[in-house]
C-alpha positions, 0 to 999 in steps of 0.5 A, a space after each residue: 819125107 823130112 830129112 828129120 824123119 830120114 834120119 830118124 828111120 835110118 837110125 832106127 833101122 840100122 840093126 836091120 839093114 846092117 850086114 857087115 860082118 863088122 857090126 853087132 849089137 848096135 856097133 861097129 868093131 875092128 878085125 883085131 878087137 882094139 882097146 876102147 877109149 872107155 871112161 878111166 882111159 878118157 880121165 888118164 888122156 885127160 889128166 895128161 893133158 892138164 899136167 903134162 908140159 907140151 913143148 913145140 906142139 904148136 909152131 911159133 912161126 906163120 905156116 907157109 900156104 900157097 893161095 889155090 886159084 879156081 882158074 889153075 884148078 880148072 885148067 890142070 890137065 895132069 892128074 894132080 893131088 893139092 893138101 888143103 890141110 890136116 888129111 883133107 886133100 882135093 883130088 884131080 883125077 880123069 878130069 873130076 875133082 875129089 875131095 878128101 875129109 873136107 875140114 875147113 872150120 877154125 877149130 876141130 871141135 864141136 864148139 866154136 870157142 874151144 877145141 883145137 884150132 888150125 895153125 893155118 887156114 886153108 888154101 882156098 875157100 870152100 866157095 872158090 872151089 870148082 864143082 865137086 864130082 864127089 865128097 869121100 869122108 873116112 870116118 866122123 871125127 870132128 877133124 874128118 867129118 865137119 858139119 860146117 863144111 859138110 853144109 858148105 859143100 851140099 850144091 857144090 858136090 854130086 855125091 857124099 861117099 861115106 862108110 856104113 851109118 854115116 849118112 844120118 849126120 849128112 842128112 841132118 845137116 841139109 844133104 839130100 838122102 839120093 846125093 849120100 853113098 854109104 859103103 862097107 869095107 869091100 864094098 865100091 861106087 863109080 863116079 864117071 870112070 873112077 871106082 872108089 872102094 872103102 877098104 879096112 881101117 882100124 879105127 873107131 867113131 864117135 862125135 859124143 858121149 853116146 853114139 861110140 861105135 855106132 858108125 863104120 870107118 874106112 880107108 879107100 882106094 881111088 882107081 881111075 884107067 890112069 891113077 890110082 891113089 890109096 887113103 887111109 884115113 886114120 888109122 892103127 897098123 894091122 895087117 888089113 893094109 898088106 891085104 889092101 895091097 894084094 888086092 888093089 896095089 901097087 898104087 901110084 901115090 899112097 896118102 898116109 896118115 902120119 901125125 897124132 900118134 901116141 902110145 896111149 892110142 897106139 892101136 888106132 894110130 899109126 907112129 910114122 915107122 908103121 906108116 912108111 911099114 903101110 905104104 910098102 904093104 900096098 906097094 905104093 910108089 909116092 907116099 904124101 904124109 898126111 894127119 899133120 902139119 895143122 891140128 895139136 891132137 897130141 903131145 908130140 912137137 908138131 914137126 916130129 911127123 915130117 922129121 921121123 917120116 923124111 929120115 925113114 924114107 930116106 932110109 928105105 929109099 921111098 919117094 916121099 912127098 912133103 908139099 906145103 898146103 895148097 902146093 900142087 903135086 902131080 901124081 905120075 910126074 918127079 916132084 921135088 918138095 922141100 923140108 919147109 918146116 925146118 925153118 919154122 922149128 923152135 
């Protein structure tokens, strides 16, 4: 059968094979019923995005990136975790590499001559990474999910883990169906001897006008006998993360979105002080602020994520972690990272 006619059946039948008590009528829905991004609120986004004056949403100065080498990867022994940029992260656990919503095109967009455009471009190169035991992607945004990347990745990576419905899109784009995991919220897959579970988020999917909904999204827990990680993905605050963390927690490095946050889509993102309010719910140790630092996705200074989250975290007492991209973080040692956007600020 032809990856086409894969795609096809998988999405014809998605009424049929769904269980998820998440999906009805053709679409996935939060615990709490959220706000849709129907056609006013589109226009109203929109219009504030043509009239609103945007201060600092943009740094003026070169992001400072740490180039990753393969053979420093490959011979890292301690459970390591490296930001590659925005919330794509590469993951060293029980010795296999994991990677995290791979995002390395130019642009988080579905066009390649508009769209928002990296500030900086990513610490390695998808061709000098070493094999990937496996490919965790949180939901199908442009800015999580890219095909280019995707297709990049398909003879680098054993496995594809995906939440529900989101194999179609891995399978158009060349992946082969026995590589792609589809999981519900609860639901959990082994590599080797590391579990990876999706878990809630509240979110929404979408990659055009008429497909909103139609995929799940999810945050993950990453266990291994040593480690054990928590990622959000993206996501509102809601008190899905205090069960994540009965449940899973306490975790020995949380990786938290913090960034792209705004009034008129509080509900499916978090402002930094429900972030830290996140990673004390699953009773994370370490937490690494991710979301950030690479894409314009909203109308805050693009430095407003790191200087909120370090003040809270400070007052909370919270060991947080701000490594510049490509900076290597060993998760079960003391770190010491720095404010390095505090210079570049304009």
């Amino acid at each position: 059968m032809s990856a086409c006619s894969l795609n096809a059946n998988i999405t014809e039948n998605l009424n049929d094979k769904v269980q998820s008590s998440n999906f009805a009528n053709g679409k996935f829905y939060n615990d709490k019923r959220t706000p849709g991004f129907e056609w006013g609120k589109t226009w109203k986004i929109l219009k504030r995005y043509i009239t609103e004056p945007q201060v600092n949403t943009e740094p003026s100065a070169v992001i400072p990136v740490t180039p990753m080498l393969t053979e420093d990867l490959l011979s890292t022994e301690q459970d390591s975790v490296w930001r590659l940029g925005h919330s794509s992260m590469l993951l060293k656990i029980s010795n296999e590499f994991v990677l995290l919503d791979p995002m390395f095109s130019e642009r988080a967009s579905p066009f390649s001559m508009m769209g928002p455009k990296r500030f900086h471009q990513p610490p390695i190169s998808i061709h000098q990474l070493p094999h990937i035991k496996a490919v965790v992607i949180s939901h199908n945004h442009y800015d999580h999910l890219d095909e280019a990347s995707i297709q990049q990745l398909a003879d680098r990576v054993d496995q594809f883990i995906v939440p529900l419905g989101n194999g179609a899109d891995l399978i158009s784009w060349g992946i082969h169906p026995e590589k792609i995991k589809e999981l519900d919220w609860w639901q959990q897959t082994e590599i080797s001897d590391i579990t990876i579970t999706a878990t809630p988020s509240q979110h929404f999917s979408g990659r055009g006008l008429g497909d909103g909904n139609k995929t799940l999204w999810a945050s993950y827990v990453i266990n291994s006998p040593q480690t054990k990680i928590f990622f959000t993905g993206d996501s509102g605050y809601f008190n899905g993360f205090k069960e994540i963390g009965k449940r899973f927690g306490p975790f020995d490095l949380t990786l938290i979105e913090t960034g792209a946050y705004d009034k008129m889509w509080s509900d499916v993102h978090m402002q930094p002080k429900e972030s830290l309010q996140t990673h004390l719910d699953v009773k994370g140790k370490k937490m690494l602020p991710v979301h950030n630092g690479t894409f314009n996705l909203a109308f805050h200074e693009w430095t407003d994520p790191f200087d909120q989250i370090s003040q809270l975290a400070q007052e909370k007492d919270v060991d947080l972690l701000t490594p510049k991209m490509g900076d290597r973080v060993t998760i079960h040692d003391k770190n010491q990272t720095l404010a390095w956007w505090q210079p570049l600020k304009n």
